[in-house]
VEXSE-712656 format. One record per atom (N, C-alpha, C): residue in three letters; x, y, z. Coordinates in steps of 0.02 Angstrom, whole numbers, padded with zeros to 5 digits, always signed. Layout:
alaXYZ...
//
This chain:
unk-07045+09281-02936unk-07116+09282-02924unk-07141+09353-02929unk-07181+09359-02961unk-07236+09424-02949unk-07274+09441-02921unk-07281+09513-02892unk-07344+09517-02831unk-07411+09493-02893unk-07433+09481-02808unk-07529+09459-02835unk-07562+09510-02870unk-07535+09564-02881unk-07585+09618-02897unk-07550+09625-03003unk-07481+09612-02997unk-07453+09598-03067unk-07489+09528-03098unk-07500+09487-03062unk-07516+09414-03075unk-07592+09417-03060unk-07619+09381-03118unk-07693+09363-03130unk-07715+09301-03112unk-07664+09249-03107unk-07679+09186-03105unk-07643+09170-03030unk-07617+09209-02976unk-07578+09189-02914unk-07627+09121-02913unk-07588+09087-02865unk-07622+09023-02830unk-07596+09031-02766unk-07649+08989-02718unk-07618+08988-02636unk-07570+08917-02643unk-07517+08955-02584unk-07451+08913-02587unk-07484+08856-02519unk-07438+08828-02526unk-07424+08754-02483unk-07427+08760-02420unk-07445+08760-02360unk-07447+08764-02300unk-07422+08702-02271unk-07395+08700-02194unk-07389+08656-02135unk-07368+08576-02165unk-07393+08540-02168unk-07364+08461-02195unk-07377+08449-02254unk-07419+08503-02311unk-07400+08495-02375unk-07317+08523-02385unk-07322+08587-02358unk-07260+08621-02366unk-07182+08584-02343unk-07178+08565-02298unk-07148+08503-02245unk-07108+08466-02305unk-07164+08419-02324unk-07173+08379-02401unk-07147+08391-02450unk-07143+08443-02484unk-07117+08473-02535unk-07022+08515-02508unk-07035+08524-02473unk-06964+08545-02430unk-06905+08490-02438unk-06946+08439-02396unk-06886+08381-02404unk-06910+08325-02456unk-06938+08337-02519unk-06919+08295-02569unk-06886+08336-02629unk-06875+08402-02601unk-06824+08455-02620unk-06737+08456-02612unk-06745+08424-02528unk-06674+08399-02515unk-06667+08343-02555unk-06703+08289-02553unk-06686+08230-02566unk-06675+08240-02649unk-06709+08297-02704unk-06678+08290-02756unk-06602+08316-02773unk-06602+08364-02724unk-06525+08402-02704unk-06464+08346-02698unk-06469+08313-02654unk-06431+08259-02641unk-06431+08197-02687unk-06485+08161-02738unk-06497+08145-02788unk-06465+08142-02850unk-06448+08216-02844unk-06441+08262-02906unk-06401+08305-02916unk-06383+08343-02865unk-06351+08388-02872unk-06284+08369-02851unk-06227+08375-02909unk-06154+08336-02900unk-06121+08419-02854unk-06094+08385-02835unk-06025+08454-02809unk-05995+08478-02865unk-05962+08540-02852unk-05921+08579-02931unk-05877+08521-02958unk-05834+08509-02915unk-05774+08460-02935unk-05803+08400-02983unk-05861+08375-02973unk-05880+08305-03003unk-05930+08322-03047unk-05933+08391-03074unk-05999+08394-03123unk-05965+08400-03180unk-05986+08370-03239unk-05977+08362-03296unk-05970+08445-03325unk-05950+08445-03383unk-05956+08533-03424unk-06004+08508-03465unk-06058+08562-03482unk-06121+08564-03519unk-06091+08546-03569unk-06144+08516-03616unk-06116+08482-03689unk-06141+08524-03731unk-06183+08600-03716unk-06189+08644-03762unk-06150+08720-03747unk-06132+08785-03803unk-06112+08823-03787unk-06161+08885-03748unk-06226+08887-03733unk-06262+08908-03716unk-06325+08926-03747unk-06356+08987-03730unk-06418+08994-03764unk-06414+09036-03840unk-06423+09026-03890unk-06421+09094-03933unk-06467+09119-03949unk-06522+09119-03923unk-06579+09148-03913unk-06642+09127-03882unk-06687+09170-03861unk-06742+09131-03813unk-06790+09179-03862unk-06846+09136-03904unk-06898+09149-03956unk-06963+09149-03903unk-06996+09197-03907unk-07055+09232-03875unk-07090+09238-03930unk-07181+09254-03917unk-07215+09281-03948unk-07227+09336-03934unk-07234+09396-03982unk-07273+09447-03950unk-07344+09482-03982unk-07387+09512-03932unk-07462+09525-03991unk-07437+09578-04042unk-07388+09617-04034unk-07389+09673-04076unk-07311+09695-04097unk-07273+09701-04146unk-07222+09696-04163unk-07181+09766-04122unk-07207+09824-04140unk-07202+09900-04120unk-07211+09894-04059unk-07234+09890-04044unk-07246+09896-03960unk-07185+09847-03934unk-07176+09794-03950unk-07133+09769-03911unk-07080+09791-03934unk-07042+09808-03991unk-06975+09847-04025unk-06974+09915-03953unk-07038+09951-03962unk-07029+10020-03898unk-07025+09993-03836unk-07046+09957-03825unk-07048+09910-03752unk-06955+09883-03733unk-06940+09845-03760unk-06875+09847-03759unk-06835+09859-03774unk-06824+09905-03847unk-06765+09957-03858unk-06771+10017-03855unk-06839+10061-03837unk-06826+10126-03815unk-06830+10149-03748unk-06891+10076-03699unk-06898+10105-03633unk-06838+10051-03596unk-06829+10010-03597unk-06771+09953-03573unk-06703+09953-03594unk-06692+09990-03667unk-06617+10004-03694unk-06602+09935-03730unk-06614+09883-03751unk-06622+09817-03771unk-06604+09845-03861unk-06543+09834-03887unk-06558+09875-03948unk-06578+09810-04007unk-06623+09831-04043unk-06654+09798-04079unk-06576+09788-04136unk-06576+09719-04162unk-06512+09703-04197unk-06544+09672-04279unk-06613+09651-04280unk-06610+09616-04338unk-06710+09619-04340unk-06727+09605-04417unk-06793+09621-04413unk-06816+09582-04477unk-06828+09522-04456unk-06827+09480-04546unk-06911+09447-04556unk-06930+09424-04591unk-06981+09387-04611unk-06973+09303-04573unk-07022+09285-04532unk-07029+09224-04493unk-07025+09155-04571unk-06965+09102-04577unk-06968+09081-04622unk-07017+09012-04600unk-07053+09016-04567unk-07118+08958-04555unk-07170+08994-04566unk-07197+09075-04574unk-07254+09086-04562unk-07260+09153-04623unk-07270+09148-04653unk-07289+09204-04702unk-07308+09265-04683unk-07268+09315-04680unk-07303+09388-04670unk-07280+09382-04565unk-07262+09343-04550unk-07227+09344-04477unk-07156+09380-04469unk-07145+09419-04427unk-07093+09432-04421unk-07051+09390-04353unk-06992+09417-04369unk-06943+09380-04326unk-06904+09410-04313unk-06891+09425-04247unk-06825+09504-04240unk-06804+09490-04156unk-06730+09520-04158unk-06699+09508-04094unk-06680+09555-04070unk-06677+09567-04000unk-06639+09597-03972unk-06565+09577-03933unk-06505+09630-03924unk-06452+09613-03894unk-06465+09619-03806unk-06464+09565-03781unk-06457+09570-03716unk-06396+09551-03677unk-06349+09592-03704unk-06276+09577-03673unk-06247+09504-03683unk-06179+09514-03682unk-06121+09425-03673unk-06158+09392-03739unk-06182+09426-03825unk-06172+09383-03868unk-06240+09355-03844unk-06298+09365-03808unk-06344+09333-03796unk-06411+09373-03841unk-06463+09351-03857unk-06505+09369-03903unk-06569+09355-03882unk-06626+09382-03881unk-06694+09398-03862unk-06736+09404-03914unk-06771+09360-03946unk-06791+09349-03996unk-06881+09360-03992unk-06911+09375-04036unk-06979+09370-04050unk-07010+09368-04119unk-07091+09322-04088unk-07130+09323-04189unk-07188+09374-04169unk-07207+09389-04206unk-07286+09392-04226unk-07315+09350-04260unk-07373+09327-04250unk-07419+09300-04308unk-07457+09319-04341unk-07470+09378-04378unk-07523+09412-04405unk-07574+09374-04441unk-07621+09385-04423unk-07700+09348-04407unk-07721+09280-04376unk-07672+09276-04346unk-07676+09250-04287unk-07692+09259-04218unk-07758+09236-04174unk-07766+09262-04120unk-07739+09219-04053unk-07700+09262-04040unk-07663+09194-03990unk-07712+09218-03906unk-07708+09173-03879unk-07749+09201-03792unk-07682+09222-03762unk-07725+09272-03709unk-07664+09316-03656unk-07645+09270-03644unk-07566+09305-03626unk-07517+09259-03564unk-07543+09216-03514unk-07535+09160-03501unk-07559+09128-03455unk-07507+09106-03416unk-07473+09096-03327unk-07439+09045-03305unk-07458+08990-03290unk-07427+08941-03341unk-07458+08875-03332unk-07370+08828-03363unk-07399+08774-03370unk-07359+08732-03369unk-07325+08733-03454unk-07268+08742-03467unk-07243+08755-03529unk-07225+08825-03562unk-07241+08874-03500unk-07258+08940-03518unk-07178+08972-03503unk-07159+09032-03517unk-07105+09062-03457unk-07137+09086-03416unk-07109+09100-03361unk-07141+09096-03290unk-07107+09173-03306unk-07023+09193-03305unk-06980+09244-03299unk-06920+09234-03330unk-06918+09267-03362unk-06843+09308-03400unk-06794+09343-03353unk-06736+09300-03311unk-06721+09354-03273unk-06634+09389-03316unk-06639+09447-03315unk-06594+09484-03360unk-06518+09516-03293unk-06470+09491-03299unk-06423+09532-03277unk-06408+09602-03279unk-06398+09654-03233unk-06380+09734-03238unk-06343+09745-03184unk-06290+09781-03206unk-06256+09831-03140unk-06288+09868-03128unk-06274+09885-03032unk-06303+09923-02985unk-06335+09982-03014unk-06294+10028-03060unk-06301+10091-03098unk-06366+10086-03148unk-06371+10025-03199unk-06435+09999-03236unk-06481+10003-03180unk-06490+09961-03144unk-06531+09952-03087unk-06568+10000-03064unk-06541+10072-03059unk-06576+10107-03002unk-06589+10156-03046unk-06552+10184-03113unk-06602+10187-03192unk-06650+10173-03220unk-06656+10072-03208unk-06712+10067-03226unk-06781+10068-03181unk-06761+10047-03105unk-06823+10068-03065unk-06855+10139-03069unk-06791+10203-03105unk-06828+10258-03095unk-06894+10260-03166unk-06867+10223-03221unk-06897+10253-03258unk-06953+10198-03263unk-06969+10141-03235unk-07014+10097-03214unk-07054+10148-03160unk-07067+10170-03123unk-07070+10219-03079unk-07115+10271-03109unk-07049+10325-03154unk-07097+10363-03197unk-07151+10344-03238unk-07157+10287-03269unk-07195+10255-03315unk-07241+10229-03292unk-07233+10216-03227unk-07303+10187-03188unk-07311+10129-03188unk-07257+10086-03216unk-07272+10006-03208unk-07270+09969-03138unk-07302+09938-03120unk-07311+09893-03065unk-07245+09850-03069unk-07199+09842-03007unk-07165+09788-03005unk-07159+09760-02950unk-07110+09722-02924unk-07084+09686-02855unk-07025+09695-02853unk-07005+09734-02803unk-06932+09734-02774unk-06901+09822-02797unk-06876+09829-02757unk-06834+09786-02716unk-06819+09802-02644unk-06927+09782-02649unk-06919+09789-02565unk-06934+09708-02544unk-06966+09700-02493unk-06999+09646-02469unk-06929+09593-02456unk-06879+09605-02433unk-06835+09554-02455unk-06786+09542-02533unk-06811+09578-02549unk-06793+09565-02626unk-06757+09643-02662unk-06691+09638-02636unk-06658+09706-02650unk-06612+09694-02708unk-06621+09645-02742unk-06569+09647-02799unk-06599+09648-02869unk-06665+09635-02841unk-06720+09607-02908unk-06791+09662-02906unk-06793+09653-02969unk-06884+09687-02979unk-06883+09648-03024unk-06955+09643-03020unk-07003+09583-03066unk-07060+09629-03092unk-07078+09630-03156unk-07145+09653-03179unk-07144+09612-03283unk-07202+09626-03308unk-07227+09630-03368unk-07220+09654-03422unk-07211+09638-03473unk-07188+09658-03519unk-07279+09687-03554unk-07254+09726-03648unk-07335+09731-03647unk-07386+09658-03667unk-07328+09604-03665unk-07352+09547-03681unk-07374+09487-03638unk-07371+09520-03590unk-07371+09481-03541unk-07308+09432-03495unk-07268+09453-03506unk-07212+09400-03497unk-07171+09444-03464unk-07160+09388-03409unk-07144+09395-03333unk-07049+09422-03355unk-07018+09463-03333unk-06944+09496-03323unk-06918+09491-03266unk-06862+09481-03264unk-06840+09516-03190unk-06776+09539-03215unk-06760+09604-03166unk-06672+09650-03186unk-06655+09631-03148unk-06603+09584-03142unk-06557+09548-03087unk-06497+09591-03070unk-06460+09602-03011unk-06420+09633-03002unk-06358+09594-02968unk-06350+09531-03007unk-06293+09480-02999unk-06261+09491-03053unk-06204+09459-03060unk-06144+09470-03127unk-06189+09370-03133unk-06178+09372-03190unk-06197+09290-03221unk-06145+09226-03184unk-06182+09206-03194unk-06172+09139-03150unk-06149+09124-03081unk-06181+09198-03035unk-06193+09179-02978unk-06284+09192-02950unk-06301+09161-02887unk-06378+09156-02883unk-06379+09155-02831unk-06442+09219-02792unk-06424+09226-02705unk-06334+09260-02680unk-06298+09273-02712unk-06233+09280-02670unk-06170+09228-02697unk-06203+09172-02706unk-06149+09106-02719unk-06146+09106-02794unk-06080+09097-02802unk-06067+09072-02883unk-06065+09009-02877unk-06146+08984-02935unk-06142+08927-02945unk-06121+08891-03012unk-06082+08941-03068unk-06041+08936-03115unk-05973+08961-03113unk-05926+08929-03125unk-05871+08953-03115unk-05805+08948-03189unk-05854+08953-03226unk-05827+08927-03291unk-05843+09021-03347
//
């Protein structure tokens, strides 16, 4: 989540017996749904090989994440659905890939959080990344969350596209403390 002051669209949260409500039809999907390690099936895919974003401006986002984030740009091709679109990735560690288009003359509307949207990108870093990248988030003046308020493993802020990040400071496939992958 992002502070209210990063976020344009916050909404007020749930109070007293709405909140109540939503709590325990939370358990009840837990218990529903959620198998123990021992009895859960193995995913029937090998994971993600890339997560495709838009962005308004090609340059800006190339400096945005491979000169101020370290994200090294790996590939830079022509979008083969859109003429004159580009299509280019970044390496975000473990063989994983960070992808984006442009649409040139195309006007797309700002980021919005809404339903279908990414909400957050949250990115794995050791302790050492971590306190690197808050400095130079810091120097740069970007607004983020964390890692105060409760929230000492994570900062959350914006990309120039609008799209929500977070630098996680878990090793993958654990969440809160608990490994909930063990594969």
């Amino acid at each position: 989540m992002l502070p209210d002051h990063v976020r344009e669209d916050a909404v007020p949260q749930p109070e007293g017996k709405e909140l109540e409500d939503i709590r325990a039809r939370r358990e009840r999907l837990r218990q529903q749904y959620l198998r123990p390690e021992s009895e859960r099936p193995h995913s029937t895919v090998r994971g993600v090989h890339h997560l495709a974003l838009i962005c308004r401006d090609t340059e800006e986002t190339i400096r945005f994440y491979q000169d101020f984030l370290g994200f090294p740009l790996v590939e830079l091709v022509e979008n083969r659905d859109y003429a004159g679109s580009n299509h280019f990735f970044f390496d975000i560690g473990n063989h994983n890939l960070l992808g984006f288009f442009d649409f040139p003359g195309h006007e797309h509307p700002a980021f919005s959080e809404t339903i279908g949207a990414v909400q957050h990108l949250a990115i794995s870093i050791s302790a050492e990344q971590f306190e690197a990248a808050k400095k130079k988030l810091d120097q740069a003046g970007v607004d983020y969350l964390g890692p105060d308020r409760g929230v000492l493993d994570s900062m959350y802020f914006r990309d120039p596209n609008g799209i929500g990040l977070e630098l996680y400071q878990e090793e993958l496939g654990i969440f809160n403390g608990e490994r909930i992958l063990d594969y």
